[in-house]
N, C-alpha and C positions, 0 to 999 in steps of 0.2 A: 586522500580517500575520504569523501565527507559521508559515506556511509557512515564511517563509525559514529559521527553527531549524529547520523538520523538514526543509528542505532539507539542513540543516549539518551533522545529525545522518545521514542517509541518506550522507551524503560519510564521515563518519567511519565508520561503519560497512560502508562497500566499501572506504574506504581500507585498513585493517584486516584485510579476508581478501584484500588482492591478495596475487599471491606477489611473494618478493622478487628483485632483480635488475633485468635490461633490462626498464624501467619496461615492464611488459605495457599493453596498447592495450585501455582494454576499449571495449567495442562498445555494450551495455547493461547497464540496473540496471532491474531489476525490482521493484516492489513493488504490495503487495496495498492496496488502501484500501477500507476498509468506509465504508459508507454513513451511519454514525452518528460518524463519527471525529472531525468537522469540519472536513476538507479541500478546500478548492477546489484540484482537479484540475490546471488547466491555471495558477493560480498554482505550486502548486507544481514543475511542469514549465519554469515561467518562473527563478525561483528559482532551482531545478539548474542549469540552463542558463547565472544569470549567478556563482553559487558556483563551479562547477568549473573557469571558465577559468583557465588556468594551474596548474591541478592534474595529478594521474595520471587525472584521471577528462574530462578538457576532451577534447568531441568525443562524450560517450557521452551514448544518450538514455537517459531515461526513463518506460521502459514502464510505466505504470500498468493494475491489475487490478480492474476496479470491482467490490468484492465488496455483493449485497445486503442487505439488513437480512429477518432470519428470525425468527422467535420458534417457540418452544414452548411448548404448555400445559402447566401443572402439575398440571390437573383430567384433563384426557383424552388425554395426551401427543399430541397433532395436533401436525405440525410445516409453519408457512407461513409463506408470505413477507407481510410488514410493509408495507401501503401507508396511504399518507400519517398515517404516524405513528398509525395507529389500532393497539392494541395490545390486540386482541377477536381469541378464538378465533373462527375462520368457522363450526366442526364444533359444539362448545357456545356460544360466545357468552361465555364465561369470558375473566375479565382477569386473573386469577392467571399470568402468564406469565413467559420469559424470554427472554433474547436470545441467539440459538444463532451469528450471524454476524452482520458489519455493524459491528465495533467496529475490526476488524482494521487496523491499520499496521506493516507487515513488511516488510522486505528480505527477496524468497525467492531472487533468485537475479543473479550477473555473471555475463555472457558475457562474453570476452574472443576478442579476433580470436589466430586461429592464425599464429605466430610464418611460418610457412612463405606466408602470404598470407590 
């Protein structure tokens, strides 16, 4: 299950930009997962969940962003979305293509609860 490294790895890298001091509460961690990443979603959400206890991050969810799989042509620049792995322009019919989204795993973003409530 290599969720759980990208789980470990997503801890390290919130760890990382919290600010320093009264250990901040964060709220959530946001990340992007493309459709070609190889991610099962809700493992990975499992994962976080049992990684961060007893960490700065125990209590925070994770928001995931299912990003789809896109290709562009390289013959008639058409840019569509990628269903079930067929990887044919719909406009020419051309497989000269590329993958414009759908690979992505990112940390875009912590929220952190406000100090005042």
């Amino acid at each position: 299950m290599h969720e759980l490294s990208i789980a470990q790895g997503i801890l390290e890298i919130a760890e990382q930009y919290l600010p320093p001091g009264n250990d901040p509460v964060v709220k959530s961690v946001k990340v992007k997962v493309g459709a070609m990443s190889g991610v099962v979603p809700d493992s990975l959400e499992f994962c976080f969940s049992a990684i961060t206890t007893g960490t700065r991050l125990q209590g925070a969810v994770l928001e995931i962003e299912h990003v789809e799989l896109k290709a562009r042509c390289k013959t008639c620049s058409t840019e569509f979305r990628v269903d079930d792995r067929m990887f044919v322009c719909p406009a020419c019919n051309g497989t000269d293509v590329m993958i414009v989204t759908g690979n992505e795993l990112q940390v875009t973003e912590l929220e952190l609860l406000d100090e005042g409530g």
